[in-house]
C-alpha positions as CSV (number, residue, x, y, z in Angstrom):
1,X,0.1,-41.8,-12.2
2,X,-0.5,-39.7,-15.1
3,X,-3.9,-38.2,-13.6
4,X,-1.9,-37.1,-10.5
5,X,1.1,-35.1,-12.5
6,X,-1.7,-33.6,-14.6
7,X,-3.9,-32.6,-11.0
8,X,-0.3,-31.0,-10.5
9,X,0.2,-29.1,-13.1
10,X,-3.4,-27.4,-13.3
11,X,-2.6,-26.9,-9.7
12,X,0.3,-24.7,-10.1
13,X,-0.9,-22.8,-12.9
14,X,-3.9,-22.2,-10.8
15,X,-1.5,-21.0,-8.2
16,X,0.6,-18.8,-10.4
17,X,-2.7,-17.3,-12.1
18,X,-3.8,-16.5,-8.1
19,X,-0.5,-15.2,-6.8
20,X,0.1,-13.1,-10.0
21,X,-2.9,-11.3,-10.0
22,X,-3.0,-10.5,-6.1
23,X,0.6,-9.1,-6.4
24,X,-0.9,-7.2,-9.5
25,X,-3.8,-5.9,-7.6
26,X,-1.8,-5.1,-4.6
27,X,0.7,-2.1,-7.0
28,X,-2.6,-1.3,-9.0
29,X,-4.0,-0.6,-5.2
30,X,-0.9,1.4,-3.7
31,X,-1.6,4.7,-5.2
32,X,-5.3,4.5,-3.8
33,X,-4.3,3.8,-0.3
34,X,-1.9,6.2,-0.3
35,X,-4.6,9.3,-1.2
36,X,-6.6,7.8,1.5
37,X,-4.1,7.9,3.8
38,X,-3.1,11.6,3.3
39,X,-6.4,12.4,3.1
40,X,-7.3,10.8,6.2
41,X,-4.0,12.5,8.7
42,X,-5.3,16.2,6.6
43,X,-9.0,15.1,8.0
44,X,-7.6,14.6,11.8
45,X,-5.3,17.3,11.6
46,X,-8.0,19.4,10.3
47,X,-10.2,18.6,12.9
48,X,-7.8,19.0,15.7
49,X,-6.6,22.0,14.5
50,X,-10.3,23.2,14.3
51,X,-11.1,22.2,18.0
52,X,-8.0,23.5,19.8
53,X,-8.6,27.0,18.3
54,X,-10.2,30.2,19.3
55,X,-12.4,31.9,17.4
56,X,-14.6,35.5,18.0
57,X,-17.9,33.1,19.2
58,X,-18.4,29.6,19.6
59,X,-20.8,29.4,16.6
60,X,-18.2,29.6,14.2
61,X,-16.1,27.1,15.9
62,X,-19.4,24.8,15.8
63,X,-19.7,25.4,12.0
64,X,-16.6,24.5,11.2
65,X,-16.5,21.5,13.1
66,X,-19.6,20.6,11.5
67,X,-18.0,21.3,7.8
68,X,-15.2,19.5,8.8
69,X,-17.0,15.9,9.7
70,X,-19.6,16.3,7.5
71,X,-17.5,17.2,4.1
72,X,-14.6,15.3,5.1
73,X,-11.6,15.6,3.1
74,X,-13.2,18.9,1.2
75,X,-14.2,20.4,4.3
76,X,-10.5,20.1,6.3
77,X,-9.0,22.0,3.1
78,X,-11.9,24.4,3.0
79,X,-10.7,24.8,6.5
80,X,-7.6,25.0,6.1
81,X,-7.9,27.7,3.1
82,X,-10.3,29.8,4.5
83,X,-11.3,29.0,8.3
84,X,-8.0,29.7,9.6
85,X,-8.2,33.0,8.8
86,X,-10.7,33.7,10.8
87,X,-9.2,32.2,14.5
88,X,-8.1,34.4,16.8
């Protein structure tokens, strides 16, 4: 009987040591996933925003395009601060 209250308790401290560190991990993790998310809708906005304009010939659209996927998150503000300027 003893055996069994001590199986117990090691299992609930167990428990408790598991369940306090996810719900640690999940706060330490929130700021994270929030950048990524922001930078992800700027990164499809960027890109959208990229393909639906016009520009003075198609290579510039290309480049930027390019930029865009290839530099992800630095290339939609690059677009943004510069490639806007020079749409139609």
């Amino acid at each position: 009987m003893r055996g069994k209250k001590q199986l117990h308790k090691i299992f609930f401290i167990i428990k408790k040591y598991i369940t306090f560190n996810l719900v640690k991990h999940k706060k330490a993790n929130m700021p994270r996933n929030l950048l990524l998310i922001a930078g992800l809708i700027i990164w499809v906005y960027a890109l959208f925003e990229v393909l639906q304009s016009r520009f003075e010939d198609n290579a510039t659209k290309l480049i930027w395009v390019l930029v865009v996927i290839l530099l992800n998150v630095l290339g939609a503000i690059l677009y943004l601060l510069i490639g806007r300027k020079q749409r139609i």
